[in-house]
KOLTIDO-465642 format. One line per field, with one value per atom (N, C-alpha, C): residue number from 1; atom name; x, y, z. Coordinates in steps of 0.1 Angstrom, whole numbers, plus 2048, in hexadecimal, padded with zeros to 3 digits. Example, Ala and Ser with C-alpha at 12.3 -4.5 7.8 and 13.67 -1.06 7.14 Angstrom:
BEGIN
pos = 1  1  1  2  2  2
site = N  CA  C  N  CA  C
X = 884  87B  884  880  889  881
Y = 7C7  7D3  7DF  7EA  7F5  800
Z = 84E  84E  84E  847  847  84F
end
This chain:
BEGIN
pos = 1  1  1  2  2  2  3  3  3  4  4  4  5  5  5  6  6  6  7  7  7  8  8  8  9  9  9  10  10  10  11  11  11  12  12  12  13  13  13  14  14  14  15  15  15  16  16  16  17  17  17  18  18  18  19  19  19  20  20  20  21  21  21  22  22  22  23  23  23  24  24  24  25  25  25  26  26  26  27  27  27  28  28  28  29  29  29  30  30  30  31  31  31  32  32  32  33  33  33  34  34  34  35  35  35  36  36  36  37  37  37  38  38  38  39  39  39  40  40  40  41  41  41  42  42  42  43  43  43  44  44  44  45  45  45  46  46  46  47  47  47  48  48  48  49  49  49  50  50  50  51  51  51  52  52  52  53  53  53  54  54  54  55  55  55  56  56  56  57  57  57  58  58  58  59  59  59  60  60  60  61  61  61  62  62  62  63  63  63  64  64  64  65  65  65  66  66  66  67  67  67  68  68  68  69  69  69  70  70  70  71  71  71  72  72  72  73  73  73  74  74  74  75  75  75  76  76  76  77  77  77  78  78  78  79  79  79  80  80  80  81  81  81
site = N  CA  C  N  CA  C  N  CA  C  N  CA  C  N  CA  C  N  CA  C  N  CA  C  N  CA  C  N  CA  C  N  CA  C  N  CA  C  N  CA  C  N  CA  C  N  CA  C  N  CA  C  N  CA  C  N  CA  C  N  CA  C  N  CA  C  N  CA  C  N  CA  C  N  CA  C  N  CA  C  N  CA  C  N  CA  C  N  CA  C  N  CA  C  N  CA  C  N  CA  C  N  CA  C  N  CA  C  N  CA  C  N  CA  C  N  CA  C  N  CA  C  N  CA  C  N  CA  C  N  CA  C  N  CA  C  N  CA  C  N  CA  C  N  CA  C  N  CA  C  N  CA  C  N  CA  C  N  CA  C  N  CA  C  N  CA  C  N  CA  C  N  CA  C  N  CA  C  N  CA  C  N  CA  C  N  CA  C  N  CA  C  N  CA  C  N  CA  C  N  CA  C  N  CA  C  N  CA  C  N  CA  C  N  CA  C  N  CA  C  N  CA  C  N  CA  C  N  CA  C  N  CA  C  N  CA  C  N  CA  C  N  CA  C  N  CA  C  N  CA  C  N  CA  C  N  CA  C  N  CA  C  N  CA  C  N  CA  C  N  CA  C  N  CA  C  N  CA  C  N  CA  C
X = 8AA  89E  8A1  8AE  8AF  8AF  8AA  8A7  897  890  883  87D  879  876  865  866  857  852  845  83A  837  83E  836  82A  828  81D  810  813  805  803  810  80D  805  80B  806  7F6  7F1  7E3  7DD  7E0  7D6  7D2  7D8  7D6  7D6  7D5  7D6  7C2  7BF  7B4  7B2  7B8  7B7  7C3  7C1  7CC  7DA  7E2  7EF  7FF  80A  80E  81E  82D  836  836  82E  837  821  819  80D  80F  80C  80E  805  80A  808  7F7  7F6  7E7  7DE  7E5  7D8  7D5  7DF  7DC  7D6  7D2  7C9  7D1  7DC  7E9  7EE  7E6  7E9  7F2  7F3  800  7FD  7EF  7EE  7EF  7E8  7E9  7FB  801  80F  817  813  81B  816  809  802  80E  80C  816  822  82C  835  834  82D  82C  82D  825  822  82F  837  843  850  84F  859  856  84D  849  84A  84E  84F  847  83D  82F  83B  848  851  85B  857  864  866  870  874  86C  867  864  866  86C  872  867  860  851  857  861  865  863  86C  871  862  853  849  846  84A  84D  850  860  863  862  851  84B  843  845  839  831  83C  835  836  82F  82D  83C  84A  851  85D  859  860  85A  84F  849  850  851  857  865  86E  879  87B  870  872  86E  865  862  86D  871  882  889  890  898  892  886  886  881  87E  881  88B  894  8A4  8A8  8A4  8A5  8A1  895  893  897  899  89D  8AF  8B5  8C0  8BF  8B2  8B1  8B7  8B9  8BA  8B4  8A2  89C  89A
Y = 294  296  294  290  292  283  27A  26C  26F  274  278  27A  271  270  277  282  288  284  283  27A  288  291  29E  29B  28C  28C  289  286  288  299  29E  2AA  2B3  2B1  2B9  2B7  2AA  2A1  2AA  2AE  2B6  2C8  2CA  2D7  2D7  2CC  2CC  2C8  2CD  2CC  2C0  2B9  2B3  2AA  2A1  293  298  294  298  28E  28F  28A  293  290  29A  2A2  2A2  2A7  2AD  2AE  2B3  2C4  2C9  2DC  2E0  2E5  2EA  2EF  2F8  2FB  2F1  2E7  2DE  2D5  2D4  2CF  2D2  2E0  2E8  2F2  2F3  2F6  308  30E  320  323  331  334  336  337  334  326  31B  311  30F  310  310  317  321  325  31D  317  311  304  301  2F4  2F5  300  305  307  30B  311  301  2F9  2EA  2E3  2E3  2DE  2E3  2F2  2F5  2F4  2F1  2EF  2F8  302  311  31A  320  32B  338  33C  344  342  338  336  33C  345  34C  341  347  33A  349  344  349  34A  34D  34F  351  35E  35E  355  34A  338  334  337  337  336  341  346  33B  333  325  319  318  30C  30B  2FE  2FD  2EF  2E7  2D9  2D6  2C7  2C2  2BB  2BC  2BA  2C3  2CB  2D7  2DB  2DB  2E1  2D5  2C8  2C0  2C5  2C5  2CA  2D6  2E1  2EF  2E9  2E3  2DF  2D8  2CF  2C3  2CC  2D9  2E4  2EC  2ED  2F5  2EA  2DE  2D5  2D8  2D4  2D0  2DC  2E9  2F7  2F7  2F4  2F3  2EB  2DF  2D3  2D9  2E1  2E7  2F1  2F6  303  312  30F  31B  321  322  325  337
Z = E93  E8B  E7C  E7B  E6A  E6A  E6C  E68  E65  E6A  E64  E57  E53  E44  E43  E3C  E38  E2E  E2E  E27  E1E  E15  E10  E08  E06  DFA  E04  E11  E18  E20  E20  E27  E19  E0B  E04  DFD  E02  E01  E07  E14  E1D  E15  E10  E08  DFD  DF3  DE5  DE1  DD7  DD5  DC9  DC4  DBD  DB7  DB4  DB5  DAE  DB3  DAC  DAA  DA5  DA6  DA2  DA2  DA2  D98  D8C  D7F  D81  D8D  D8B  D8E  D82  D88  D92  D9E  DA4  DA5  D9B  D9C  D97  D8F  D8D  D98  DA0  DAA  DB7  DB5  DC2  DC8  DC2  DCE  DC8  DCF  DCF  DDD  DD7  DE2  DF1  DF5  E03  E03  DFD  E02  E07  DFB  DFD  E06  E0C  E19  E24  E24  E31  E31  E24  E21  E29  E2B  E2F  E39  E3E  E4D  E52  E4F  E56  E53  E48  E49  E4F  E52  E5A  E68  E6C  E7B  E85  E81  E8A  E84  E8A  E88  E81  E8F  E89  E81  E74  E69  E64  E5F  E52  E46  E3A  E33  E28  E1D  E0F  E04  E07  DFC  DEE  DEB  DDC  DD7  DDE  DD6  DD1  DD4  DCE  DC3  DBF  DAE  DA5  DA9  DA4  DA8  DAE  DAA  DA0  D96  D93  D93  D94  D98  DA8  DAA  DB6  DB9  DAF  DB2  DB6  DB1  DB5  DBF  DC8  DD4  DDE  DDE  DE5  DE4  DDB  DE0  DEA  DE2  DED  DFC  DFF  E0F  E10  E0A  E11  E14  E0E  E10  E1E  E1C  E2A  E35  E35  E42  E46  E3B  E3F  E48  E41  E48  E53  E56  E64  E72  E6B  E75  E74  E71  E74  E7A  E81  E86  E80  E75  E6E  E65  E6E  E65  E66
end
């Protein structure tokens, strides 16, 4: 599974309320902290992931929310989530 390349700018399309792009902050772009755990839940692919909410706190752009989901794919497709 780690040849799997994730599309995050369409998974984040689905919950973002308005156009964005990496350096777009987070809330201008629709994106609160529920949306953002749904975000998570859907990228780690297990209903029972541990998912690290604090790390919340240090987003603020749409490129830093892509990194945090790459980090927890990667977490998950190692099963140590």
């Amino acid at each position: 599974m780690s040849d799997t390349i994730v599309d995050f700018d369409a998974i984040i399309t689905r919950y973002a309320t308005f156009t964005f792009d990496d350096s777009t902050p987070l809330l201008d772009a629709g994106l609160e902290s529920l949306a953002l755990l749904r975000l998570a839940v859907d990228v780690a692919g297990d209903d029972d992931a541990e998912i690290d909410a604090t790390r919340l706190v240090d987003l603020h752009t749409v490129a830093d929310l892509k990194h945090w989901l790459a980090d927890l794919a990667a977490t998950g497709q190692d099963g140590a989530v």
